[in-house]
N, C-alpha and C positions, 0 to 999 in steps of 0.2 A: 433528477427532478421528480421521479413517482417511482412507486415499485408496487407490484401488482400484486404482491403480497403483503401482509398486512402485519406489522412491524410489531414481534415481541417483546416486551420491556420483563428484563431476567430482575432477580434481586440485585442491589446494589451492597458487592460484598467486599468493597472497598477499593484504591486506587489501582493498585498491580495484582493483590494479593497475600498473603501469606506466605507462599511459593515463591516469589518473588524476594522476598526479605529472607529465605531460609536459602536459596541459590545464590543471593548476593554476599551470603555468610560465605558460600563456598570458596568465595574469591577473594581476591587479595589483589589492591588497590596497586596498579603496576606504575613502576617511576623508574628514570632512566637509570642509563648505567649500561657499561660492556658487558656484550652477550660472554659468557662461558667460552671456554673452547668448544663446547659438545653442545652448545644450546644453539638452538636456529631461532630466528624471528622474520616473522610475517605480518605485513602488513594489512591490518583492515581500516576499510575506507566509506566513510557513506554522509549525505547529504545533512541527514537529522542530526539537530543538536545532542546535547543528553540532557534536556528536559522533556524531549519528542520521547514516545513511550516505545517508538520501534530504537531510536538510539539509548535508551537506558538497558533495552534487553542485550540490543548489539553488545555494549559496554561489559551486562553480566556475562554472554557468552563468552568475550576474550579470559575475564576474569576468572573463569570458573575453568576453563582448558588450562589457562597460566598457573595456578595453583594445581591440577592435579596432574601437570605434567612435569613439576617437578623438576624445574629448570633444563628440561631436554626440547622445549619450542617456550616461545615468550610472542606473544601476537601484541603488537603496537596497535592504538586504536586512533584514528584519523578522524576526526567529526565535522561536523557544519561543512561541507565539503569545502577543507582544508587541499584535499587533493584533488578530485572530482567532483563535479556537480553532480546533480539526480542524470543529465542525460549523457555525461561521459563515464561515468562509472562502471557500467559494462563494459565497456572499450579498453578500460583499466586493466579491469580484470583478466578478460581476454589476452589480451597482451603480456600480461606477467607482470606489468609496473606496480600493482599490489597483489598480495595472493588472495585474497578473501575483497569481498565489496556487497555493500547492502541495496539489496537492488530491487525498485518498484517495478513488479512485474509487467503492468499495461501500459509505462514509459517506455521503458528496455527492450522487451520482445515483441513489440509488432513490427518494427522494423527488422527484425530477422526473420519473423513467421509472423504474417498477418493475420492470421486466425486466432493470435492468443488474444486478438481484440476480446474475442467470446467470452471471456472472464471480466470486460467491464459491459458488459452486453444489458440496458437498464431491466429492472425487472425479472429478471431469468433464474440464479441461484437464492436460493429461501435463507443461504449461510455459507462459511467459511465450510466444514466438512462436505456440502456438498459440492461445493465447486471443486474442490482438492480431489474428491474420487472421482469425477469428471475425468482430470488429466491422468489419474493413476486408474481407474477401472474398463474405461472404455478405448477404442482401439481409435477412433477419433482424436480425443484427449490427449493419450501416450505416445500417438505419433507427433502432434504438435509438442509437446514438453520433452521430448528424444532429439528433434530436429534442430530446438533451441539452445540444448548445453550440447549436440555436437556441431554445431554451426560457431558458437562464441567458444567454444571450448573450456565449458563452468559444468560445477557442476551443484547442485542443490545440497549445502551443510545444515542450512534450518529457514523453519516458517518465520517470520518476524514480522507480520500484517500491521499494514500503518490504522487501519480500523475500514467502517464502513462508511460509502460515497454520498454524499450530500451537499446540498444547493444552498447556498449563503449570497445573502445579497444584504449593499449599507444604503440599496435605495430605496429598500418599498417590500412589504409584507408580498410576499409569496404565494400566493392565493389561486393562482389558475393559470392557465394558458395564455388569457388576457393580459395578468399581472408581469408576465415576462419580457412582451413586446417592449423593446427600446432598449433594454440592458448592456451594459459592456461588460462582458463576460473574461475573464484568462481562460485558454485552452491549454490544458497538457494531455488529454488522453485524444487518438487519433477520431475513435468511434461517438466525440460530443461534438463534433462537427455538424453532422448531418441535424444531429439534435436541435443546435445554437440557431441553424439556419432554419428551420421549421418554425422554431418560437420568435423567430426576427431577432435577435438577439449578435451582435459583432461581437466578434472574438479577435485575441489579441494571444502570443505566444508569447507568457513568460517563467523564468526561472522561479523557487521557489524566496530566494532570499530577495528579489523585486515584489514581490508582491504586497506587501505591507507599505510602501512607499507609492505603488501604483492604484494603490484605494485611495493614499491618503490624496493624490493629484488629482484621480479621475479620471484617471486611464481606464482604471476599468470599475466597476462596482459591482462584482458579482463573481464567483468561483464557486466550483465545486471541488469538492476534497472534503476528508476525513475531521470530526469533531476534536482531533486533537489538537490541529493547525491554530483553533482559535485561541488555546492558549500555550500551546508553544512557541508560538510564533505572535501573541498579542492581537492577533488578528481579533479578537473582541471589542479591543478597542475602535474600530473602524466597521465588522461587518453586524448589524443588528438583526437580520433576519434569518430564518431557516424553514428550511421549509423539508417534510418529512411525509411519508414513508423514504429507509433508504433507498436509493439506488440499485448500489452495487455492495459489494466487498472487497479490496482492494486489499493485497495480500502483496506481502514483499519479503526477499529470500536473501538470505547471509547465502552467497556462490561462493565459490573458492575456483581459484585456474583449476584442470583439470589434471594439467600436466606435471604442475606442483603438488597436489594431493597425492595422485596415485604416484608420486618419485617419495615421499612420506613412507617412512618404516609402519608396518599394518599396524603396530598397535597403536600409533599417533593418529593413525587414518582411522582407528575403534574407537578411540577419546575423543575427537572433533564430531564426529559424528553419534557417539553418546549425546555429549555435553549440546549438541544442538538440538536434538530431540527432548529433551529436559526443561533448557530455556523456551525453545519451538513451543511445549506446551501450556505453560506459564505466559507464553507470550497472547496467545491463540483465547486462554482460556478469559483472560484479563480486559481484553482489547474491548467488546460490548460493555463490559463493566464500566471500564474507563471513559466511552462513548458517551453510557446512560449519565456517569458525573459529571462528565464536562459540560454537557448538555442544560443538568438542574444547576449549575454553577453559569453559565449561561444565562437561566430564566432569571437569576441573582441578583444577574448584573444589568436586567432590564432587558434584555433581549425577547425578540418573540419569536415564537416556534409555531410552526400552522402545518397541521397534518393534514394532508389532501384527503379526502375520502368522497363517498357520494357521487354528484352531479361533476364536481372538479376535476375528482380521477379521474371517473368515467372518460371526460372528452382529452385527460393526456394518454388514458390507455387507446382511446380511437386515434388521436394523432399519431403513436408506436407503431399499428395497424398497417395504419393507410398511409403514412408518408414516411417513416422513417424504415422499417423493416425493408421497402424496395431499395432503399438507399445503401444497403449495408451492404451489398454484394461484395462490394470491391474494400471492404474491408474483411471481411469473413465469407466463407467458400458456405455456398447455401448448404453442402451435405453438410459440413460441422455445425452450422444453426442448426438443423435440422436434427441432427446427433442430440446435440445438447438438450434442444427442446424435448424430444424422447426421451432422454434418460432423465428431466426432472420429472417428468408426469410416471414415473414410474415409482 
């Protein structure tokens, strides 16, 4: 609903990229058929279709391992969660039923470590790099992101961020604090709880493939999530407002078991994790790009977009303050808000 930063708009230097179309060359469009005697195949699995911008990168990174591995591994790719949904999919993986799974970090891990609530924390990272050195630079951070792939037993192959977190609603322009009172909201992150209840706003838990049916009812009329939802998922057709500065940044990871990787001959384990840092940054670099179009593709189709600033912000940054920050205890441990906060002011 606000972010206390103030929301920079990069060039718009096209859908995915260039990188993009030059790593999709890499691959080679995989169709069934028995594996080799010497070829292994693993399975990846995740929620997004492959019109979703994290499920077309997922798709190049099988693609681009499967061609330069040369028929020695062949990774199947599982979409629109064919095998898992967004909140089994970790369980999946964990478990060994797929070896690879695309997983929404602030769905997945606050249930194993509540503190990775901190990554959907409104307001707090300025960006994707900054939150990612968060978990990798500080002893705060590293101990939450350590705790999470040895607890589910995954481990992090690549970045694949579904974009950054924002408020849509199909009943009414977006405009303040006021403007929110009555809403029926979908909850999936644990930390827009204390939020939803602040702004009087009922919340309702649903998956993501209900959610275009429970607009169209009026179950609910309002979600937060990523500007891609609106047109992969058609969500345009049903949500007409938006309301901006982002949120958050909401980042999600190709895992792999851990126990299947490290039993992987080293160089297979060097090529997956190549090939994920490659598409990882293609994926990373693209995501605002994609946001800023989906966004002016939005304003298009008639939709309206209201950036908080002024007298607005101001009283959702004092409601963050005074009601919502006491409430978070029991979602995140005050030393790691604490951590966090420190290490952006620096």
């Amino acid at each position: 609903m606000f972010n206390r930063r103030s929301m920079s708009r990069r060039p718009v230097l096209g859908l995915l990229g260039a990188g993009v179309l030059f790593l999709s060359g890499l691959g080679t469009a995989m169709t069934p058929g028995a594996a080799s005697a010497e070829e292994m195949v693993a399975k990846l699995a995740f929620h997004w279709n492959l019109k979703h911008t994290s499920g077309k990168h997922a798709r190049i990174f099988a693609d681009t391992v499967n061609e330069r591995a040369k028929g020695r591994l062949r990774i199947e790719v599982y979409p629109t969660g064919q095998l898992f949904g967004i909140r089994e999919i970790l369980g999946g993986v964990s478990s060994g039923a797929v070896q690879l799974g695309g997983i929404v970090g602030v769905v997945s891990f606050p249930p194993i470590n509540k503190d990775f609530n901190i990554a959907n924390f409104p307001g707090l990272f300025r960006d994707y790099q900054q939150q990612r050195d968060f978990f990798t630079n500080t002893a705060a951070g590293r101990g939450i992101w350590e705790k999470i792939e040895k607890k589910s037993n995954t481990m992090r192959v690549m970045f694949d961020p579904v974009g950054p977190i924002l408020t849509m609603s199909s009943k009414r322009a977006l405009t303040g604090v006021k403007a929110m009172e009555g809403l029926k909201a979908r909850v999936i992150f644990q930390i827009e709880r204390p939020l939803w209840k602040e702004l009087k706003v009922s919340g309702v838990s649903l998956p993501t493939r209900e959610v275009y049916t429970s607009l169209q009812t009026g179950m609910i009329d309002t979600i937060n999530s990523v500007p891609e939802g609106l047109r992969a998922y058609s969500w345009w057709e049903l949500l007409k407002y938006v309301q901006l500065p982002y949120q958050s940044y909401s980042d999600a990871y190709i895992m792999a078991n851990a126990t299947w990787f490290n039993g992987l001959p080293q160089d297979l384990q060097d090529l997956i994790l190549e090939v994920g840092r490659e598409v990882g940054d293609v994926a990373t670099r693209s995501v605002m790009e994609n946001a800023d179009v989906i966004l002016d593709e939005f304003k298009q189709r008639g939709g309206v977009v209201t950036v908080l600033d002024g007298a607005a912000k101001a009283e959702f940054d004092e409601l963050m303050e005074e009601k919502i920050i006491p409430q978070v205890e029991d979602l995140i441990a005050p030393e790691v808000l604490e951590a966090a906060q420190e290490f952006v002011r620096q």
